[in-house]
C-alpha positions, 0 to 999 in steps of 0.5 A: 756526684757528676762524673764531670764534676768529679774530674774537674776536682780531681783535676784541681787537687792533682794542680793544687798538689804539684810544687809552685816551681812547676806552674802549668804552662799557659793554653796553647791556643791563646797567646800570653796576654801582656799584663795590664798597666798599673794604676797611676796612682800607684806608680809613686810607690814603684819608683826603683831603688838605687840598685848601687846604694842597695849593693852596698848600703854602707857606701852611703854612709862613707866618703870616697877615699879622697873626694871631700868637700872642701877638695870639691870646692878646690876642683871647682875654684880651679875650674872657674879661674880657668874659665876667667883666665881664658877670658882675661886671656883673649882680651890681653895684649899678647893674644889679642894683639894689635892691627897692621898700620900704616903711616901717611909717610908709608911705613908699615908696621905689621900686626901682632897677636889675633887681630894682626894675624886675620887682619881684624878691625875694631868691630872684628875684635869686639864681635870676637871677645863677646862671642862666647857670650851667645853659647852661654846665654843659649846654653845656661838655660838648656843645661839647667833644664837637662839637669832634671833628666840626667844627672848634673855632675855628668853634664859638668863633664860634657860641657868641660870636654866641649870646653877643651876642644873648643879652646883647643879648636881657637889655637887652631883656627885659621880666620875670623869665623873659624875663631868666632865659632870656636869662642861661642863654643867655649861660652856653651862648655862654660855654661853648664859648669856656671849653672850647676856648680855653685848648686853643688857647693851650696849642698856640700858647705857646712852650713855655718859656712855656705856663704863664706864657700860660694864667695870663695868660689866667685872669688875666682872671677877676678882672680882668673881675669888678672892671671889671664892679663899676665898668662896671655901676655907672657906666653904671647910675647914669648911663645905664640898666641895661639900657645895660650889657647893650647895651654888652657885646653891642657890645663882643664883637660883632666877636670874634663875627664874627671867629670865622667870617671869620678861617682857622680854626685847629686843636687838636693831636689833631684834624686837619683837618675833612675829616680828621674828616668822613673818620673819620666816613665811615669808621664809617659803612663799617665798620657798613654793610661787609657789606651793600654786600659784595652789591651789587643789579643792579637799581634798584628793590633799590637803592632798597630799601637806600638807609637813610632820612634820619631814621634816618641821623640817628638813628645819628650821634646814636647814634654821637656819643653813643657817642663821648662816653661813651668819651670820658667813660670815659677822662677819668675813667680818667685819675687825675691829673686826676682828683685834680686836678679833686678839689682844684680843687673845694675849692679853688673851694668857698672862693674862690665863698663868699670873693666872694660872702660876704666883703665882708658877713663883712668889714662884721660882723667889721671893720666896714668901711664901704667893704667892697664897695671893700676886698674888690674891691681886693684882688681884683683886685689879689692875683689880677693879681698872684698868677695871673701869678707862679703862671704864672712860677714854675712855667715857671722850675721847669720846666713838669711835671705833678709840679711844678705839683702840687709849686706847687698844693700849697705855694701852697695851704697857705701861703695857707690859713695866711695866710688862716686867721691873718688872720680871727683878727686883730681888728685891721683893721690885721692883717687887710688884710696877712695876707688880701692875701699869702694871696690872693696866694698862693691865685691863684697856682693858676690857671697850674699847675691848669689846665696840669695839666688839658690835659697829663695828658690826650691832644690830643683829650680836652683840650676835654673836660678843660677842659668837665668841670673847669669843670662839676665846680667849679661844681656841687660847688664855688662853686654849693653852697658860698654857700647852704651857708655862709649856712646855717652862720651862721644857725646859729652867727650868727658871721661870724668862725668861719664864715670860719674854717671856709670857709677851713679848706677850703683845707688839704682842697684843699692835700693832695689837691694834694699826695697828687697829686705822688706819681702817676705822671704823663706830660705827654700833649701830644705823644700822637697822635690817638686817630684814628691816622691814617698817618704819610704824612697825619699830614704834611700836617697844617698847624700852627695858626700858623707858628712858635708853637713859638719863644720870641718 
């Protein structure tokens, strides 16, 4: 044998005889060599475990000590009557308050609330009760699209703290601007909560009763602008308008802190957040595939390929807003929610006009003294009432989108006849009756709309849905339909055909309901994640709370 070969053998048993927890260390002369990227075909299969869910694999399976369902759905109801209190807050005679005047004698009388205080005229105050409308219909759809790289329940959270300061921020402010950022402020803390909330109710409701749920939580919207009247007026007249503004900051501050101390919960179609953050990390390899397919021995060539810090930034902004326009694009694409949203325009179109004009329309035609009262009444009482049955009803038929565009459809136009007949009356004795059970019927919409705008659409797109459904029926629907009315009866200076026509808008909303009954529709809510992600992780997947799949 070769003397050289004979030392290479011995050299390669006395290397096989030595135990694996001694490897030889790598040749001094040669730096260690990074290893090479994994092929991207295989990254699916390594996408990390939920390390917390591993630790404890119980935990999975029981539910925190107090955290429930039906106690999420009370923490969320609370949260959505505090967002409408500050709106039927602001709008209330003890916030808003009333100008300084002067009579052609002299006599001055001085202001009251925030328009007397910065001396606000009629356009002033409008800009400022719509102002939070501009940070909800930027911020909807930006939190919606954040929700797919960080986790929802967390988000709610930073929009509630944003929330607070900003109402907090409103009892201080010193002068229109100051006032009118700080509302716009209040319109984003609010945006994330709207857009994500009713996703979460829909994963935890029993599902004989998802529908009965969501109406229990939009039941909130009317109920909060009534107690927002009385709230705004009572600690104005009594305190200070500026008090109210503190009060409701004081009151959502521990929901605030609840969202970034409680487990986060998940939405069905997300994952986990490493889940996420490793979806990202796998773009980011297919993009840079090639390049790390070469790897360079020496250092300074490693630096050399290292991308900077600026442009990192640049390409996951370039990414997430890719992201979001296909996400977008096939939103769009889905024509049952579409039509949906289309009738939940007009539909939205009466009701704002209906809020915002009716108790002046109601004093015109009826003479009303107490209108702001009658109108307020109704209100609250019609839409507790009409908003739970609509919920209940559509449960008891079955939980479909065909259905609930079957309830939209016949519920919308037989509270549009109702309405309708109820203007035509002269008599206040015809009116309040045939108004009220048109009321009734026209909030029981609330459940079955918004059922259809998170299950015809996939898991992931649901924050989304719900973000461009609200965007869309402010921005065509109540933000134009006030001035657009007002228009009208300066033009005709009759309060009883321009009610007439508002509400023959309603009969629009009732048919393009009802041409939706004839799509095809498939209720999405079990689809997988866009993600597709292995059947052996999508197991280990936690629920968001144990046991929110039985009827309690």
């Amino acid at each position: 044998m070769d003397p050289v070969s004979s030392s290479v053998k011995n050299s390669g048993e006395l290397e096989s005889s030595k135990p694996d927890s001694e490897p030889s260390p790598p040749p001094p002369s040669r730096p260690p060599v990074p290893a090479p990227a994994p092929d991207s075909t295989q990254m699916a299969i390594s996408i990390p475990r939920d390390t917390e869910a591993d630790a404890n694999p119980n935990e999975s399976d029981a539910n925190p000590s107090w955290f429930t369902p039906k106690r999420l759905l009370v923490i969320f109801c609370i949260i959505n009557m505090l967002n409408y209190v500050d709106r039927g807050a602001i709008a209330s005679n003890g916030v808003n308050g009333s100008r300084k005047s002067c009579t052609a004698s002299g006599t001055c009388t001085s202001g009251s609330g925030i328009q007397g205080d910065f001396n606000l005229n009629n356009f002033e105050d409008g800009v400022l009760s719509s102002a939070f409308m501009v940070g909800l219909l930027i911020a909807s759809p930006i939190f919606a699209s954040l929700a797919k790289i960080h986790n929802p329940f967390r988000l709610i959270g930073v929009g509630l703290l944003v929330w607070t300061i900003a109402t907090a921020g409103c009892g201080c402010s010193f002068d229109f601007w100051s006032i009118t950022i700080c509302r716009m402020l209040v319109g984003v803390g609010e945006a994330s909560f709207i857009s994500l909330a009713a996703p979460f109710i829909d994963d935890n409701a029993p599902p004989a009763q998802k529908t009965a749920w969501l109406a229990v939580f939009y039941m909130c919207i009317p109920t909060g602008i009534a107690v927002g009247y009385v709230y705004g007026g009572l600690v104005g007249e009594h305190l200070h308008w500026r008090a109210a503004f503190w009060g409701e900051s004081i009151l959502m501050l521990p929901f605030a802190i609840l969202g970034f101390i409680i487990k986060p919960l998940q939405l069905k179609g997300f994952g986990t957040s490493s889940l996420t953050a490793a979806t990202d990390n796998i773009e980011a390899v297919d993009d840079s595939i090639e390049e790390k397919q070469t790897i360079p021995i020496e250092n300074e060539e490693i630096s050399e390929k290292q991308p900077s810090k600026k442009s990192g930034y640049a390409k996951r902004f370039a990414t997430q807003a890719s992201r979001f326009g296909k996400d977008l694009k096939a939103l769009l694409s889905e024509k049952v929610y579409v039509v949906n949203v289309l009738g939940y325009i007009a539909y939205n179109f009466v009701i704002g006009a209906y809020s915002y004009w009716g108790p002046k329309a109601g004093y015109d035609i009826y003479h009303m003294s107490n209108a702001d009262l009658m109108f307020g009444g109704i209100t609250i009482v019609c839409g507790i009432f009409g908003t739970l049955a609509g919920g209940l009803v559509l449960d008891k038929m079955e939980s479909t989108i065909s259905n609930a565009f079957k309830l939209l459809s016949v519920a919308t136009f037989l509270g549009a006849i109702f309405c309708f007949s109820a203007f035509c009356f002269k008599s206040l004795y015809g009116f309040i009756p045939f108004f009220s059970v048109g009321e009734l019927l026209v909030f029981a919409t609330q459940g079955p709309v918004n059922y259809i705008c998170l299950h015809s659409v996939k898991p992931s797109l649901r924050p989304l849905s719900m973000a461009i459904s609200t965007v869309s029926i402010h921005i065509f629907g109540d933000v134009p339909s006030s001035p657009l009315v007002g228009l009208l009866q300066d033009t005709i200076n009759n309060w009883r055909e321009t009610a007439l026509i508002l509400t023959s808008i309603l009969f629009i909303a009732a048919i393009i309901w009802f041409i939706g009954i004839f799509f095809h529709s498939v209720d999405r809510f079990n689809e997988e994640s866009e993600h597709d992600v292995p059947v052996v992780e999508r197991s280990n997947l936690r629920p968001l709370l144990g046991g929110n799949q039985e009827a309690p």
